[in-house]
VMD Tcl script that builds the backbone (N, CA, C; Angstrom):
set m [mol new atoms 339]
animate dup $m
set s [atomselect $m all]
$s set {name element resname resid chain x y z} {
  {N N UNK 1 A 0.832 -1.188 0.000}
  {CA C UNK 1 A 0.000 0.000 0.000}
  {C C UNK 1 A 0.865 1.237 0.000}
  {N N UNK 2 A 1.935 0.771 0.756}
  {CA C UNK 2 A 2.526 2.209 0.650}
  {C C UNK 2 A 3.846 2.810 -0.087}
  {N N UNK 3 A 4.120 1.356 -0.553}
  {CA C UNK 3 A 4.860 1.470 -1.978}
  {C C UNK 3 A 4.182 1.976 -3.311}
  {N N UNK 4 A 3.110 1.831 -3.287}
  {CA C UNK 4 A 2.365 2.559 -4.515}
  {C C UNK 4 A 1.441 3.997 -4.386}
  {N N UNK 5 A 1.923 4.390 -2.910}
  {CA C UNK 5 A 1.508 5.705 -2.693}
  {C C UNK 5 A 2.054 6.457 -3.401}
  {N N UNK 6 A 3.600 6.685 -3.742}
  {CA C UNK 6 A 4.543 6.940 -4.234}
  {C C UNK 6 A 4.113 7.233 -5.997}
  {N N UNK 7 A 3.489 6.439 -6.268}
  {CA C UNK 7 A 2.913 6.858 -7.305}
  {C C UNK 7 A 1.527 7.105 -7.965}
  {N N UNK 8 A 1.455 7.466 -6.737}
  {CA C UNK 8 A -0.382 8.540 -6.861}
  {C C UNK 8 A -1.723 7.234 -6.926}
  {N N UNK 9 A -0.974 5.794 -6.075}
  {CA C UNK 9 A -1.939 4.617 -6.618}
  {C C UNK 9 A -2.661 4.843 -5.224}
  {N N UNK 10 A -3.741 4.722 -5.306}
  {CA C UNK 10 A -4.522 4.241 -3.604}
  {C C UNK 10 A -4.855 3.121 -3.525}
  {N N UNK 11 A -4.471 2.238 -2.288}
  {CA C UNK 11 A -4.924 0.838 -2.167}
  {C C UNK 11 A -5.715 0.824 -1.222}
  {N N UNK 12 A -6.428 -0.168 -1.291}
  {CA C UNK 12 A -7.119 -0.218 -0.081}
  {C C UNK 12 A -6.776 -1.766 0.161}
  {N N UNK 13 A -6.590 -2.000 1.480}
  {CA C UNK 13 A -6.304 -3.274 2.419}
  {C C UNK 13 A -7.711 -4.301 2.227}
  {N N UNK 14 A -7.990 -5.293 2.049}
  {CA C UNK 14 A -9.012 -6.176 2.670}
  {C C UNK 14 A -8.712 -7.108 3.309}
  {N N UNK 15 A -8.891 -7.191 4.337}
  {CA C UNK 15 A -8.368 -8.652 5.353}
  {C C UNK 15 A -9.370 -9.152 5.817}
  {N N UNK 16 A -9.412 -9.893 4.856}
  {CA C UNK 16 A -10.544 -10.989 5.506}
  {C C UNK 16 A -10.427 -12.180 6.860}
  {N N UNK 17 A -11.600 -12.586 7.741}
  {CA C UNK 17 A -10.959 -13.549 8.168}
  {C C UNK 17 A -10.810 -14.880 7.667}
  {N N UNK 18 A -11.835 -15.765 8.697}
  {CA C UNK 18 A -11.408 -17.472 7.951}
  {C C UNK 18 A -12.941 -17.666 7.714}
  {N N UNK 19 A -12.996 -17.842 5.864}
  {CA C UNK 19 A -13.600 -18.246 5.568}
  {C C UNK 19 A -13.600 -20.037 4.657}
  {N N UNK 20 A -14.822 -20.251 4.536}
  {CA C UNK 20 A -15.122 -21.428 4.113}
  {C C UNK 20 A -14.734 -21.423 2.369}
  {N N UNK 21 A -13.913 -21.959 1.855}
  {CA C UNK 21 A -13.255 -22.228 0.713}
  {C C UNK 21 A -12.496 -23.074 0.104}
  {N N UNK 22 A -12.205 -23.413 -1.011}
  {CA C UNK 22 A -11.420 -25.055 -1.459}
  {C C UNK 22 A -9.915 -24.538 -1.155}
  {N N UNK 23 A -9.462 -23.580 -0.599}
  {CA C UNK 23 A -8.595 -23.451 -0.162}
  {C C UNK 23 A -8.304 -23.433 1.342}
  {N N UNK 24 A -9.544 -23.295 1.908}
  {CA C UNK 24 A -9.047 -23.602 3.798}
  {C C UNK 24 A -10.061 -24.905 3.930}
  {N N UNK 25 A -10.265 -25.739 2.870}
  {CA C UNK 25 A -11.121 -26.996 3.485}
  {C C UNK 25 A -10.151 -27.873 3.991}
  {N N UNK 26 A -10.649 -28.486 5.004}
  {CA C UNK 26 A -10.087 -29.320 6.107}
  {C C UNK 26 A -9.095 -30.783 5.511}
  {N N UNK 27 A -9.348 -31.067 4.392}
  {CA C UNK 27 A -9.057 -32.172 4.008}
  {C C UNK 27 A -7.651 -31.436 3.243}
  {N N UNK 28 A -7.950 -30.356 2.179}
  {CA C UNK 28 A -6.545 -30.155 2.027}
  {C C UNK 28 A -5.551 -29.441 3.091}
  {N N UNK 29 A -5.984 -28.819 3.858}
  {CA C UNK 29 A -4.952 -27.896 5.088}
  {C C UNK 29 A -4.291 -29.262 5.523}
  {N N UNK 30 A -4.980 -30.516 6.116}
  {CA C UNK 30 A -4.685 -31.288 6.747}
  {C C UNK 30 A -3.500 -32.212 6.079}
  {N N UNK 31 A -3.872 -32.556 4.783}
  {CA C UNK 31 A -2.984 -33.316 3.489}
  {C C UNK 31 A -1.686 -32.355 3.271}
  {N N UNK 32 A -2.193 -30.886 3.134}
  {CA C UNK 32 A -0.710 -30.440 3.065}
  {C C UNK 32 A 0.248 -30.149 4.588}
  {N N UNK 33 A -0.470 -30.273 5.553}
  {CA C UNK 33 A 0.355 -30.027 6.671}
  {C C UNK 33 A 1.099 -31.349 6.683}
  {N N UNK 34 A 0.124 -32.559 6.968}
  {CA C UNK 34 A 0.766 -33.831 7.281}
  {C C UNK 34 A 2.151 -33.887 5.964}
  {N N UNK 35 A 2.246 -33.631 5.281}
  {CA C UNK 35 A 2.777 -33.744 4.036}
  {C C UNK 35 A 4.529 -33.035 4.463}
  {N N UNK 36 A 3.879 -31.498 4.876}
  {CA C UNK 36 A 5.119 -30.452 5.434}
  {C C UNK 36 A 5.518 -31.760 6.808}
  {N N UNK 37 A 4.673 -32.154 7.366}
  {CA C UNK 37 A 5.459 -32.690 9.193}
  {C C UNK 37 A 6.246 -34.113 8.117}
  {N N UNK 38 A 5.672 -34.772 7.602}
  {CA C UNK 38 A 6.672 -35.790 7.006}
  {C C UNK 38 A 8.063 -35.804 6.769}
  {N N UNK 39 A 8.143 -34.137 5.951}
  {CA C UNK 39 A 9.174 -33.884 5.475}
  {C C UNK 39 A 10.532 -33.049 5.766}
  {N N UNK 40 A 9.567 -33.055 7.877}
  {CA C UNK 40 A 10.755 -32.293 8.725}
  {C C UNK 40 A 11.457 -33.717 9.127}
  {N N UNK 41 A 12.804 -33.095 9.419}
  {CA C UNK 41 A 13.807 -34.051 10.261}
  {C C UNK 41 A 13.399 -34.189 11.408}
  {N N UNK 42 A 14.011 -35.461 12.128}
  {CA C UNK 42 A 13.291 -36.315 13.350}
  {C C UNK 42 A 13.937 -35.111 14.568}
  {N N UNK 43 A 14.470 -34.562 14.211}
  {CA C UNK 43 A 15.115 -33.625 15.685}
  {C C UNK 43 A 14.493 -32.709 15.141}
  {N N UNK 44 A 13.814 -32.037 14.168}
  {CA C UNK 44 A 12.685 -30.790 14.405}
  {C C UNK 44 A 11.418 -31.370 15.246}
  {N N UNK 45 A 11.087 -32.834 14.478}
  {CA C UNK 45 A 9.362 -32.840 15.199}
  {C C UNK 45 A 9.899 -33.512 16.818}
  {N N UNK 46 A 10.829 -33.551 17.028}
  {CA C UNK 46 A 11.116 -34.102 18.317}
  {C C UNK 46 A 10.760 -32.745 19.503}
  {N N UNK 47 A 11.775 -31.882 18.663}
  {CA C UNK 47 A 11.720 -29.993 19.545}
  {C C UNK 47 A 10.057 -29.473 19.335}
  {N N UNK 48 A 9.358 -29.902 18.607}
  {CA C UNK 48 A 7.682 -29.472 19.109}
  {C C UNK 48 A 7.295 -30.655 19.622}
  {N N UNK 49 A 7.422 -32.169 19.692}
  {CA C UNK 49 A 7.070 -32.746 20.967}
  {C C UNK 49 A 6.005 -33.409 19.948}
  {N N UNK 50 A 5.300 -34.787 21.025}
  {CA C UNK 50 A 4.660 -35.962 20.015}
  {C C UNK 50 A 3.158 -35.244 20.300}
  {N N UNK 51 A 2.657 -34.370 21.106}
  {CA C UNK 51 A 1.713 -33.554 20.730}
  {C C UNK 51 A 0.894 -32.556 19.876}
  {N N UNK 52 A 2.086 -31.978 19.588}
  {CA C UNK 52 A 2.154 -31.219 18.232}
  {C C UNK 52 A 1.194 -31.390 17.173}
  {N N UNK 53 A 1.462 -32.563 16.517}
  {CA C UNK 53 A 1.005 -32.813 15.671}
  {C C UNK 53 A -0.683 -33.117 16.016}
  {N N UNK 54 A -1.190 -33.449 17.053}
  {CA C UNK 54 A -2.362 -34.360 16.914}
  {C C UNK 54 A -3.376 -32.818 17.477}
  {N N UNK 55 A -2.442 -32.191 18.507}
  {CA C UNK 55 A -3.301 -30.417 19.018}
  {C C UNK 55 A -3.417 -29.911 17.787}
  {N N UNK 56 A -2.497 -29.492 17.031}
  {CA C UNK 56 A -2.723 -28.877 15.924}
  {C C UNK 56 A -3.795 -29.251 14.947}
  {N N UNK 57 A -4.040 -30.507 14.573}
  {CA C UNK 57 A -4.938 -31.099 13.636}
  {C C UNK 57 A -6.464 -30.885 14.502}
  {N N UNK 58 A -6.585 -30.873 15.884}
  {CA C UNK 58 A -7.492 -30.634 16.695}
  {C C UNK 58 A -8.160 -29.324 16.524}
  {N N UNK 59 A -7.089 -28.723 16.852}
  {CA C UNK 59 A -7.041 -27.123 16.519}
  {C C UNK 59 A -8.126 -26.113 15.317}
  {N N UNK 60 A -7.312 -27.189 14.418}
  {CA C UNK 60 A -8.054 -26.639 13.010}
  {C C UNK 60 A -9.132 -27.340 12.513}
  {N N UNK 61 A -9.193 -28.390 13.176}
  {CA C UNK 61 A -10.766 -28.922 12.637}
  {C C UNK 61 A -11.989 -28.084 13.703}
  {N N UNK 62 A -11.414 -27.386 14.804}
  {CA C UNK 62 A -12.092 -27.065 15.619}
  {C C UNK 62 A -12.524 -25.400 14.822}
  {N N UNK 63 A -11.293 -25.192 14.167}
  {CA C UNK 63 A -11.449 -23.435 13.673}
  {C C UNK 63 A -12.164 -23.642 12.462}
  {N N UNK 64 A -12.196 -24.981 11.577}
  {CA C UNK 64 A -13.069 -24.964 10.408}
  {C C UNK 64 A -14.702 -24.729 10.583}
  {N N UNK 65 A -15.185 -25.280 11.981}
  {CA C UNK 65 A -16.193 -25.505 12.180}
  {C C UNK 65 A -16.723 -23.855 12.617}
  {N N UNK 66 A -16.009 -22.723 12.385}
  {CA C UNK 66 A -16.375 -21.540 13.137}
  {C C UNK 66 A -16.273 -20.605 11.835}
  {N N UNK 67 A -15.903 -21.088 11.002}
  {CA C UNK 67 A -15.312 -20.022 9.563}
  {C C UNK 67 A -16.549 -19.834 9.137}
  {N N UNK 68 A -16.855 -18.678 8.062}
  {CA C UNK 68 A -18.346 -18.527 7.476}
  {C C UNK 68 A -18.094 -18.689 6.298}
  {N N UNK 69 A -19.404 -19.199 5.642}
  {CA C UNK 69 A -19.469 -19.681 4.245}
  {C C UNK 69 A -20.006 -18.413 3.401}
  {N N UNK 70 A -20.303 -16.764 4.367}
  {CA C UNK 70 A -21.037 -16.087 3.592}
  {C C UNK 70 A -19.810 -15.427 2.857}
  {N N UNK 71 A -19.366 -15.530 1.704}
  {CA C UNK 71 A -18.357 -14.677 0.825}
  {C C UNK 71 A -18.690 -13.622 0.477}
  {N N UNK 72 A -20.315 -13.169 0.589}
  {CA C UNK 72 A -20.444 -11.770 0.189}
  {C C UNK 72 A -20.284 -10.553 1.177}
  {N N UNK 73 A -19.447 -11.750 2.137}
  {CA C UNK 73 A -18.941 -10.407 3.192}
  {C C UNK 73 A -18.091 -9.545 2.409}
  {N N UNK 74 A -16.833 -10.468 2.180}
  {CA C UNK 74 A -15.522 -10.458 1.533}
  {C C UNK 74 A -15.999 -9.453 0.022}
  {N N UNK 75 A -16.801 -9.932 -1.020}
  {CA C UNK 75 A -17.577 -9.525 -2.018}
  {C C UNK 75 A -17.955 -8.169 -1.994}
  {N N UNK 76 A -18.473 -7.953 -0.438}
  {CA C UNK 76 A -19.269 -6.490 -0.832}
  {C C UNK 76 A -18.299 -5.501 -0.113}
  {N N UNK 77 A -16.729 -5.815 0.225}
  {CA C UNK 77 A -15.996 -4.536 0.535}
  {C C UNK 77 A -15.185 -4.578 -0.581}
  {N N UNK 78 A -15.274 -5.486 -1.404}
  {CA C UNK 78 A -14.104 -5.318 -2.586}
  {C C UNK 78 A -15.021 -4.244 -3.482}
  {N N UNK 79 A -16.598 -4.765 -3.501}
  {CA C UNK 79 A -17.284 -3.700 -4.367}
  {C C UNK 79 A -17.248 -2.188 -3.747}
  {N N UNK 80 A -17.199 -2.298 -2.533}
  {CA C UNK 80 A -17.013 -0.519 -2.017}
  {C C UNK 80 A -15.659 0.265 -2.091}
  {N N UNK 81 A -14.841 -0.869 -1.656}
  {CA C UNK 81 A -13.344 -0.378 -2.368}
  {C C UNK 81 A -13.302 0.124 -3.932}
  {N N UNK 82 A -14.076 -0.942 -4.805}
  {CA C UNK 82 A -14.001 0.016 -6.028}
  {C C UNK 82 A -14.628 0.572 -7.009}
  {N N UNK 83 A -15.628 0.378 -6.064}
  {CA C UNK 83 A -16.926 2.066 -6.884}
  {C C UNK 83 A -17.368 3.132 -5.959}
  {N N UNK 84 A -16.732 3.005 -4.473}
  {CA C UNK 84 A -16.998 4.069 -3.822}
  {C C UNK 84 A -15.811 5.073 -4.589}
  {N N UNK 85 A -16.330 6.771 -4.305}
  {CA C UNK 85 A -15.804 7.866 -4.314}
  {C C UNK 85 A -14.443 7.836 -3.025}
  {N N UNK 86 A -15.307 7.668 -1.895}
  {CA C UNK 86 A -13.548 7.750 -1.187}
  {C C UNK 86 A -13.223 6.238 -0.273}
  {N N UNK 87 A -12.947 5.426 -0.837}
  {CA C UNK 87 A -12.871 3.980 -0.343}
  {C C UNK 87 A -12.027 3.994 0.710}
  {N N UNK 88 A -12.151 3.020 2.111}
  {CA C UNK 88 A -11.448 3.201 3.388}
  {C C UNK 88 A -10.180 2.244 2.960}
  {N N UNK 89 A -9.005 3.441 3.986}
  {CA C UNK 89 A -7.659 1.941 3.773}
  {C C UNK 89 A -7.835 0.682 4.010}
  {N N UNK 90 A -8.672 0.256 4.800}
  {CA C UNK 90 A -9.231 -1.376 5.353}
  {C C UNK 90 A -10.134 -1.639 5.516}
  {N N UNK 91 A -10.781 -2.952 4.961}
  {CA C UNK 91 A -11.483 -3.399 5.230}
  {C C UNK 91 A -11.560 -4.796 5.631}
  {N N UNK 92 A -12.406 -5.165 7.052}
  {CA C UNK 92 A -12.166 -6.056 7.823}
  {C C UNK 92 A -13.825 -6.914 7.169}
  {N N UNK 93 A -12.780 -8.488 6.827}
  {CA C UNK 93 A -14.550 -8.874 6.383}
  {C C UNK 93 A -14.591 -10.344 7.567}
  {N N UNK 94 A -16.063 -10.563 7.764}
  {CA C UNK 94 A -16.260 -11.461 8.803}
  {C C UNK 94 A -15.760 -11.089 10.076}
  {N N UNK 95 A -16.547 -11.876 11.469}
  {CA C UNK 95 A -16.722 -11.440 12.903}
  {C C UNK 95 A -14.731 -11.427 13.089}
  {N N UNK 96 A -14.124 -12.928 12.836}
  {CA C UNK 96 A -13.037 -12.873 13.288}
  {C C UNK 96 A -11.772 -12.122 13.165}
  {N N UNK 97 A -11.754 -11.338 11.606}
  {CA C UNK 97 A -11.259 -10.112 11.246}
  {C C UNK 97 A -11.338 -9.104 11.830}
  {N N UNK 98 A -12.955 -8.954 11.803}
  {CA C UNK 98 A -13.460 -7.391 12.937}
  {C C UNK 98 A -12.436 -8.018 14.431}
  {N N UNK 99 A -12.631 -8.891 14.756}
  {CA C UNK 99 A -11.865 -8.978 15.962}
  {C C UNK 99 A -10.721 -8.885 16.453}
  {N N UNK 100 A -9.650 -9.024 15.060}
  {CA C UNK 100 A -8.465 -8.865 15.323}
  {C C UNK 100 A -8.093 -7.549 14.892}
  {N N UNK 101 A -8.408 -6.762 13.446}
  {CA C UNK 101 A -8.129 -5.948 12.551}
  {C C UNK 101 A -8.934 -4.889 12.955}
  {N N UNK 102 A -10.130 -4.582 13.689}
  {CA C UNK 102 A -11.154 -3.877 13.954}
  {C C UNK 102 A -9.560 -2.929 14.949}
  {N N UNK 103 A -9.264 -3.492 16.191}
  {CA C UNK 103 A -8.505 -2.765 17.216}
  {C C UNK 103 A -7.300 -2.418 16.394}
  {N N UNK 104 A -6.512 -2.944 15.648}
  {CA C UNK 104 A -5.617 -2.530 15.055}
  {C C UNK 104 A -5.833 -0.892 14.061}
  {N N UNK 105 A -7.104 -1.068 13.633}
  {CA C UNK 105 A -8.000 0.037 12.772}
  {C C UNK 105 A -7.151 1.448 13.902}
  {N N UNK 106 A -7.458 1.560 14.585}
  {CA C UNK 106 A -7.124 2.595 15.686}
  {C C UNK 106 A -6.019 3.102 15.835}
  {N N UNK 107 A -4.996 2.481 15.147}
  {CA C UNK 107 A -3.529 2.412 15.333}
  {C C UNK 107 A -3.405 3.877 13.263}
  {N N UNK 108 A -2.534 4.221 13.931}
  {CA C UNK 108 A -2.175 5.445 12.574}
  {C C UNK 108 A -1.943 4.196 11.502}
  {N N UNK 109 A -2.065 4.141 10.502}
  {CA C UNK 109 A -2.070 3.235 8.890}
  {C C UNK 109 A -0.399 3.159 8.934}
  {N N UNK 110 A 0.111 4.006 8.921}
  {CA C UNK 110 A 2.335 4.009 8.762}
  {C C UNK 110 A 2.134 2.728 10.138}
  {N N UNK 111 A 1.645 2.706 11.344}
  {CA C UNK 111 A 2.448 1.449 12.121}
  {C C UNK 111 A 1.581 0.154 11.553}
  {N N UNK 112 A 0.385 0.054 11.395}
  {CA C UNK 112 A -0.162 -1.605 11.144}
  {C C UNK 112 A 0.419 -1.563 9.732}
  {N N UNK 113 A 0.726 -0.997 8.744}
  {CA C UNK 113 A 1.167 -0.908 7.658}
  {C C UNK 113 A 2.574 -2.250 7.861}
}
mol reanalyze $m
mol bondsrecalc $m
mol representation Tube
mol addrep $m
């Protein structure tokens, strides 16, 4: 964003949170993680411990079940970003975004930048 200030571009941020998509479905996150832990050495998965692996997979089947399937969250700030007249630097789509990105909002754009 603020490399192309520089040349008169305006961006606007969208950070979405976790939504439901063939890219965060459970079966591939899970296939490509197990895939990455295969292909660490036995003294990396030793230093995160024989837990690791099974919390983590816990973890995220637990966060899939909380993600939203509505995309026209995501959808309708990309459309205000670019047919509004003065579009905001960020936009936070879904509850879990607002939750993280909402408090950050508060912070001057040069530090969350």
């Amino acid at each position: 964003r603020l490399e192309m200030h520089g040349f008169g571009v305006k961006v606007s941020v969208i950070e979405p949170g976790y939504f439901k998509t063939a890219i965060t479905s459970i079966e591939n996150l899970e296939k490509n993680f197990l895939s990455i832990w295969e292909k660490l050495p036995e003294e990396t998965k030793a230093s995160y411990g024989e837990n690791y692996l099974k919390d983590f997979l816990v973890a995220l089947r637990k966060m899939q079940k909380k993600c939203s399937s509505n995309l026209t969250l995501v959808t309708d700030c990309m459309e205000h970003a670019l047919t509004s007249r003065f579009p905001r630097t960020r936009y936070s789509a879904g509850w879990d975004a607002k939750l993280v990105y909402i408090p950050l909002s508060y912070l001057p754009s040069a530090l969350t930048d």
